[in-house]
Backbone bond lengths (Angstrom), bond angles and torsions (degrees), N, CA, C in turn:
res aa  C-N    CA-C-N  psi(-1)  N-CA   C-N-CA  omega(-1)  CA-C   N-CA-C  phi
1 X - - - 1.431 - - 1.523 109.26 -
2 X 1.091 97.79 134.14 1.765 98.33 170.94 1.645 116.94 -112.30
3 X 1.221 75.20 166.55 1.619 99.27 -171.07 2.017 126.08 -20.76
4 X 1.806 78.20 -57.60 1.768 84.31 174.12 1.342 117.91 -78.63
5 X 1.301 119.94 -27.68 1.590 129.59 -177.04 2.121 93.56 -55.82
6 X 1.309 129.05 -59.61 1.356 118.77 166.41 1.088 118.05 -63.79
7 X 1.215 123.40 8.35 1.716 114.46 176.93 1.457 104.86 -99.51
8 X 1.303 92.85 -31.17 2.150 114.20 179.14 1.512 91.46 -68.63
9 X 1.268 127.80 -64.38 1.683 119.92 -157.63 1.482 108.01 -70.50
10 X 1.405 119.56 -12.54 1.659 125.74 -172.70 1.086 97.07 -107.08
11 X 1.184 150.16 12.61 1.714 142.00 171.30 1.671 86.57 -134.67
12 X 1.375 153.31 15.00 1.250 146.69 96.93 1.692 127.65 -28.62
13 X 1.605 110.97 -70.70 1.103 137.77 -163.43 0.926 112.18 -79.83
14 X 2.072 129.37 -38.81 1.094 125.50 -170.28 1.729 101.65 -56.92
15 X 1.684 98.88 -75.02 1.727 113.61 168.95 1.691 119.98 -1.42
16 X 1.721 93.61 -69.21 1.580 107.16 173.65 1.436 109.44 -39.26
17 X 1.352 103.50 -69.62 1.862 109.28 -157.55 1.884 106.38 -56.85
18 X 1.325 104.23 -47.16 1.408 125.26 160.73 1.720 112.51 -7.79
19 X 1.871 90.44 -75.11 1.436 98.37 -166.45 1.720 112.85 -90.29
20 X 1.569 106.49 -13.41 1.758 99.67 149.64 1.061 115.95 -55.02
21 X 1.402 128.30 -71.02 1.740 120.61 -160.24 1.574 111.11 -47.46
22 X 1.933 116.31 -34.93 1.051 99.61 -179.26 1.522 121.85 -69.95
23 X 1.454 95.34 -34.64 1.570 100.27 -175.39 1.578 99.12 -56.76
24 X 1.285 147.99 -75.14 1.285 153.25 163.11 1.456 117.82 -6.75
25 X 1.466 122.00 -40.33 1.407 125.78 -144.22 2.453 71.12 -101.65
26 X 0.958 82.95 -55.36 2.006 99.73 -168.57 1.230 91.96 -34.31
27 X 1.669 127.80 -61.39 1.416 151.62 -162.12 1.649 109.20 -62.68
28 X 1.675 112.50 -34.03 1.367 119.50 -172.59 1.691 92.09 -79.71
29 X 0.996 107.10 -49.71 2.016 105.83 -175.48 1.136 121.89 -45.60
30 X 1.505 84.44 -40.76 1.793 100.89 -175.14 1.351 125.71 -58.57
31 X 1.797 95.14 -25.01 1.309 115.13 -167.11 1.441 105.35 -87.52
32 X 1.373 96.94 -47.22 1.683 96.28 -171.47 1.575 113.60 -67.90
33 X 1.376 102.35 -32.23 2.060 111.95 169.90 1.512 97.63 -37.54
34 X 1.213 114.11 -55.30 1.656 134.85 -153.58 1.457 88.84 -46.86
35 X 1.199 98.83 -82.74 1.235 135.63 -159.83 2.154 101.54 -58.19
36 X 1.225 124.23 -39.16 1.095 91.53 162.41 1.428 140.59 -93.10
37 X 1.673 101.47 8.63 1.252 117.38 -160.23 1.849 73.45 -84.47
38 X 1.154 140.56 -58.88 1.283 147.65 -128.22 1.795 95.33 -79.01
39 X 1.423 117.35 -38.74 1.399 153.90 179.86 2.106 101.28 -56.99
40 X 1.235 110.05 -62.01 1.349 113.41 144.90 1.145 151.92 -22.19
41 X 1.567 95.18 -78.69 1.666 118.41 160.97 1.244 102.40 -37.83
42 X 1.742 131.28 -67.02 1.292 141.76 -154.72 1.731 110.18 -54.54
43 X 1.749 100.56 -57.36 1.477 114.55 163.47 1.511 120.85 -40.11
44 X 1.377 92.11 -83.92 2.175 86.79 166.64 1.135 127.29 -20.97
45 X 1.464 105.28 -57.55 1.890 123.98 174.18 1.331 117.19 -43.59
46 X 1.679 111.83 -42.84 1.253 138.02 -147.96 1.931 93.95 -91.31
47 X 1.390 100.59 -62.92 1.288 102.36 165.52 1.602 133.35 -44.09
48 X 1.311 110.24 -46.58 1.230 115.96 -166.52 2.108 118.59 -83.65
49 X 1.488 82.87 -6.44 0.924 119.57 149.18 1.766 139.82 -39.49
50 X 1.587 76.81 -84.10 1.929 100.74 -176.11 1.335 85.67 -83.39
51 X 1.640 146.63 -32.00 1.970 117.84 -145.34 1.435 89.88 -63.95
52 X 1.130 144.91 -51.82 1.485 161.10 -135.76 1.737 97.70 -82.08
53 X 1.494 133.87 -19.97 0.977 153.23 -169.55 1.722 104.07 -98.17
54 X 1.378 118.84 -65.10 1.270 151.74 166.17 1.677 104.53 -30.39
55 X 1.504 94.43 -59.52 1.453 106.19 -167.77 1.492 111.42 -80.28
56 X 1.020 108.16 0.03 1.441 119.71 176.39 1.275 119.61 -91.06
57 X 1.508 108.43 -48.06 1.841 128.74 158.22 1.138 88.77 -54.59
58 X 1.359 160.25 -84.82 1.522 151.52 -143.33 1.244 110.17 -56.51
59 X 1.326 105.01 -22.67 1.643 93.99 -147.22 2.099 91.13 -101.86
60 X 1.078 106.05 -10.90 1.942 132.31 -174.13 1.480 82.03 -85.13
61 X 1.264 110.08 -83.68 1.556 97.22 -167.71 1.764 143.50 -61.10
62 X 1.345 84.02 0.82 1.608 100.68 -177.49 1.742 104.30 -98.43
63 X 1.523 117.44 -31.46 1.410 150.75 143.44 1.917 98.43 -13.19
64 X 1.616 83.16 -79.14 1.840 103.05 174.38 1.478 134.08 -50.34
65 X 1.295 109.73 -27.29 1.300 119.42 -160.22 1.918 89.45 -122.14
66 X 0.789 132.79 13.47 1.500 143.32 148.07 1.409 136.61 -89.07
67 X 1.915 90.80 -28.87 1.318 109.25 166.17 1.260 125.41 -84.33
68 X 1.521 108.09 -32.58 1.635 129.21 179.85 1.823 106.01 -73.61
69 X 1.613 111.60 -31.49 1.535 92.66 172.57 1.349 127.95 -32.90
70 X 1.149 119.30 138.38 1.737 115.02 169.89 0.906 128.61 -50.82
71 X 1.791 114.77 -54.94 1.489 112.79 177.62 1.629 117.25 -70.31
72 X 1.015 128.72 18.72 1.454 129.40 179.93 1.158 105.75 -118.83
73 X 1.376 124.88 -31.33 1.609 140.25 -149.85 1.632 98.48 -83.13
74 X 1.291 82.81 -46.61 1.945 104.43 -172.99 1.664 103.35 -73.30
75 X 1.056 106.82 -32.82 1.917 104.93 -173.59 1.774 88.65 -80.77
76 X 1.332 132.69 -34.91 1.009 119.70 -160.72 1.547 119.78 -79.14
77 X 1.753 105.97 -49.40 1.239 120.37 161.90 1.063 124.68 -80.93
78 X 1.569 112.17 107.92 1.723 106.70 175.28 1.532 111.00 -85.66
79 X 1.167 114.50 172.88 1.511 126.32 -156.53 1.989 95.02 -73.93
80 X 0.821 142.11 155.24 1.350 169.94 177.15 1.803 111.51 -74.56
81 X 1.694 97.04 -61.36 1.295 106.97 170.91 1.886 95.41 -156.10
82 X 1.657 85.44 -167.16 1.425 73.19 -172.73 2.032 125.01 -110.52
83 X 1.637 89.12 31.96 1.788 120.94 -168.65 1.732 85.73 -81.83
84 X 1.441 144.68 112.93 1.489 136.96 -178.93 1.325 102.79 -74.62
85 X 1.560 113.38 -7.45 1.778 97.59 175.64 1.515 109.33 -80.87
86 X 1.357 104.07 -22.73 1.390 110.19 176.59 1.345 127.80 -39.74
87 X 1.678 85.31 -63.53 1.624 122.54 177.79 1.366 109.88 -62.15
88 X 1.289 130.51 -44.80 1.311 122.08 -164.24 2.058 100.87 -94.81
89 X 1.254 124.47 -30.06 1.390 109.92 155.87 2.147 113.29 -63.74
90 X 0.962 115.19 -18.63 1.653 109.39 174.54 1.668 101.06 -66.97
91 X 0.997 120.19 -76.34 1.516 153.16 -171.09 2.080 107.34 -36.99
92 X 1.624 91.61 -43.03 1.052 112.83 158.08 1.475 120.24 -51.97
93 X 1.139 107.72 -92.64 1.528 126.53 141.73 1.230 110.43 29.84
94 X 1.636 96.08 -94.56 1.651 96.48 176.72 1.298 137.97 -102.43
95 X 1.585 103.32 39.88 1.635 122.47 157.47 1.741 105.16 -75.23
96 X 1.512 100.32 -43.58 1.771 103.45 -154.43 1.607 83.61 -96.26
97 X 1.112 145.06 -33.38 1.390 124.67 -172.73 1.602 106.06 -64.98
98 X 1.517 125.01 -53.90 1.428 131.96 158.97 1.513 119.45 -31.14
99 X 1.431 111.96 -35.81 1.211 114.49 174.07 1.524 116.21 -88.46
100 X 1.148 123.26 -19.91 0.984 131.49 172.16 1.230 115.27 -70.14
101 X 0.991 116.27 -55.32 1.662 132.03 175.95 1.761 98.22 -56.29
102 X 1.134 139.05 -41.96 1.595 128.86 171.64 1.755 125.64 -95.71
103 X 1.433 101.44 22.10 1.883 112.69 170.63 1.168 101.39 -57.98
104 X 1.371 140.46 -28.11 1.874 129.11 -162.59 1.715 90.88 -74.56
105 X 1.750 128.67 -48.23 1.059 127.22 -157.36 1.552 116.80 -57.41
106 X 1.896 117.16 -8.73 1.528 113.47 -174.59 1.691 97.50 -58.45
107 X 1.203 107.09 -50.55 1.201 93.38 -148.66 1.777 127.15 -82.20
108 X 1.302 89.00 21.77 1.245 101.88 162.19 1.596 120.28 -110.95
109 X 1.252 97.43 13.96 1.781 111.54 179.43 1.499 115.79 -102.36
110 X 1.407 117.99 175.81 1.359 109.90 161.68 1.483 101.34 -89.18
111 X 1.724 111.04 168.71 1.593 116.27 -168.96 1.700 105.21 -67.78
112 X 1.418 113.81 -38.25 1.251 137.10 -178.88 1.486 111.32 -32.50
113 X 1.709 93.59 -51.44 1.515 127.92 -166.24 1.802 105.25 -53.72
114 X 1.328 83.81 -63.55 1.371 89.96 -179.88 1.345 146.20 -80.15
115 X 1.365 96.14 -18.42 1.726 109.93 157.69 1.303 107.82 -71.39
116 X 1.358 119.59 -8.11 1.791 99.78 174.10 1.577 88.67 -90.57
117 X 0.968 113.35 -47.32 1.523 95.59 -174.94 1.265 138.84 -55.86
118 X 1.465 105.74 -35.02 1.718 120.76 152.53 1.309 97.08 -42.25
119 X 1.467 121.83 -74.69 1.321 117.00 -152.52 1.675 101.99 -55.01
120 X 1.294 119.10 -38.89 1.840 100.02 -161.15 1.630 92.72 -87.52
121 X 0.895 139.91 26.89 1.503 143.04 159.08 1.389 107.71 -102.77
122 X 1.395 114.71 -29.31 1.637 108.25 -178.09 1.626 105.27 -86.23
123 X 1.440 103.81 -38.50 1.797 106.35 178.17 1.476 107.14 -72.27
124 X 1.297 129.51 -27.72 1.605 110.16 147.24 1.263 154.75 -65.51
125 X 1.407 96.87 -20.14 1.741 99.80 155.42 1.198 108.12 -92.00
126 X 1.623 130.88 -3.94 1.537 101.81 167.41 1.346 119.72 -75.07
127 X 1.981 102.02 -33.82 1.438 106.02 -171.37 1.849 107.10 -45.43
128 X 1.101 100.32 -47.77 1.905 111.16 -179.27 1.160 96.81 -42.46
129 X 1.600 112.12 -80.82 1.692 110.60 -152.30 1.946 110.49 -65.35
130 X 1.590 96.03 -20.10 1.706 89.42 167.69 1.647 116.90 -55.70
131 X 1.375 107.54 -45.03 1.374 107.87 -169.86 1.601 112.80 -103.07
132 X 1.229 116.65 0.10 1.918 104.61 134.62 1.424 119.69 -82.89
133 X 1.076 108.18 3.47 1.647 97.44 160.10 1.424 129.78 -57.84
134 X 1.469 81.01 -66.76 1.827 118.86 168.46 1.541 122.14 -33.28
135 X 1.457 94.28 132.64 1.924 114.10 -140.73 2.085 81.80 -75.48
136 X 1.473 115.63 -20.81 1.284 120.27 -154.89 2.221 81.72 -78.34
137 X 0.693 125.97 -30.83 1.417 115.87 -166.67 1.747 128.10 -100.16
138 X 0.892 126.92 104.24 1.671 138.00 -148.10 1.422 93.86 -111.65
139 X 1.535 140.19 -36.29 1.499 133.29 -178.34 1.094 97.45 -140.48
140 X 1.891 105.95 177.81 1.462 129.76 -173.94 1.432 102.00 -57.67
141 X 1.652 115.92 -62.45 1.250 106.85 176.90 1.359 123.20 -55.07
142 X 0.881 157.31 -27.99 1.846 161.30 152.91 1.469 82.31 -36.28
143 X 1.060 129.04 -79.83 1.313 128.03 -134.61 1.892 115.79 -75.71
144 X 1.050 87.14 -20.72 1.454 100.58 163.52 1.244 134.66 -80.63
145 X 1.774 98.82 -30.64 1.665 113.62 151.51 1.520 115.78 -50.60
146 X 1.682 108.13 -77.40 1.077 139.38 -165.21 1.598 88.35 -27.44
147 X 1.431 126.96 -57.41 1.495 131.82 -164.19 1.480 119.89 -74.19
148 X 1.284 112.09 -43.88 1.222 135.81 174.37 2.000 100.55 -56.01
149 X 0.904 117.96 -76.48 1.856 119.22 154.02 0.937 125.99 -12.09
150 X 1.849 117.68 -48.38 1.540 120.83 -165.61 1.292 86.44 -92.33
151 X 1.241 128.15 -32.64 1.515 112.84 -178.45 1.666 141.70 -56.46
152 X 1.474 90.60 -11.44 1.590 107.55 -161.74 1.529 78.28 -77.62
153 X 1.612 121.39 -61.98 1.424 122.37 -158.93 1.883 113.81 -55.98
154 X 1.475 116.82 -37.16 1.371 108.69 169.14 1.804 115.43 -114.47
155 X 1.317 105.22 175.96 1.729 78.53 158.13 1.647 126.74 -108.57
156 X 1.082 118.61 -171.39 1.838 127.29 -175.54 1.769 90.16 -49.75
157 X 1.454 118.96 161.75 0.912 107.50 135.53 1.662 124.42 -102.50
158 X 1.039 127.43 51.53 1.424 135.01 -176.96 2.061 96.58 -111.33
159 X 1.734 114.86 -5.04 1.528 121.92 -151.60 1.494 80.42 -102.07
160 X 1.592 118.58 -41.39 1.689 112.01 -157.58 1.955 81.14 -73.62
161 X 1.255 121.93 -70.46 0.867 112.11 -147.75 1.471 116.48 -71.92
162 X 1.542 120.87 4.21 1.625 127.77 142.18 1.575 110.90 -43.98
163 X 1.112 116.59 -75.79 1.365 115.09 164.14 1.456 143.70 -49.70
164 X 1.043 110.65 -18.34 1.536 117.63 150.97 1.625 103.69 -66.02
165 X 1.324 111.59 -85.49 1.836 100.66 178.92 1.588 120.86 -29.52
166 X 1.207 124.08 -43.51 1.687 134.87 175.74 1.658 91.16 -44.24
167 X 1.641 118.42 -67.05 1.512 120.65 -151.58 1.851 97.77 -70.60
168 X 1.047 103.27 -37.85 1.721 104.55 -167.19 1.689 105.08 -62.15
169 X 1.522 99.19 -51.15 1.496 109.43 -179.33 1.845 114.86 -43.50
170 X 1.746 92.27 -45.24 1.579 99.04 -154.94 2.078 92.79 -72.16
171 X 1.680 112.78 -10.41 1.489 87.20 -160.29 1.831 75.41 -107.19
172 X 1.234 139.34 36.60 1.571 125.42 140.29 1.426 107.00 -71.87
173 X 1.527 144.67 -41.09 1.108 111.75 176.67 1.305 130.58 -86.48
């Protein structure tokens, strides 16, 4: 073979290989466009889906933590008898049974979400059992005072973590 005869088959071949890679490289984009446009679609789908699900858990647990406020909790549940250990294991009672009854809704939350909510369910039965401690409270009714009082000076914590759900909710759309 001589010289020009490979110069002839490489100014053939170069061209060729040339306009494969592009065609190939064009074809890979095309693919991956495809493919994330399709990847999208699924998400959107996927989303539009669960918000309606989501918003339902929000709307249960905000439900919960309205009920768990103190000053509502206390107007709602009257005392049993008038022994405050009584009262404050009832009251108890039906913070964690309520909560119990809405455990499926974490997992449609963020984790964030719900550790505040744990938490203002746990700082409400302490607020209780703090103030049946207290030498100032002898019955159910005392003790419902006693709480109802401390409340004016701070608020529930069932209010901060209202507002956490409000901010989380408002940045789903």
């Amino acid at each position: 073979m001589d010289f020009t005869r490979i110069i002839e088959l490489a100014s053939y071949t170069l061209p060729a290989i040339v306009t494969g890679f592009v065609a190939y490289s064009f074809f890979e984009l095309h693919i991956k466009n495809n493919d994330r446009k399709r990847a999208f679609l699924l998400n959107k789908q996927a989303h539009s889906e669960s918000l309606p699900i989501r918003l339902q858990a929000y709307e249960r647990m905000t439900l919960y933590l309205e009920r768990i406020n103190l000053t509502k909790l206390l107007i709602r549940i009257a005392p049993i008898s008038t022994e405050k250990h009584d009262y404050e294991n009832f009251v108890i009672d039906q913070i964690e049974q309520e909560f119990e009854h809405n455990l499926t809704q974490q997992i449609y939350m963020s984790d964030e979400c719900w550790t505040i909510i744990t938490t203002a369910k746990n700082s409400t039965i302490q607020i209780i059992r703090k103030a049946a401690m207290s030498e100032r409270v002898e019955s159910a009714d005392k003790l419902r005072e006693v709480i109802l009082n401390d409340l004016l000076e701070k608020q529930s914590p069932s209010n901060a973590a209202l507002g956490y759900i409000k901010n989380e909710v408002s940045e789903l759309w």
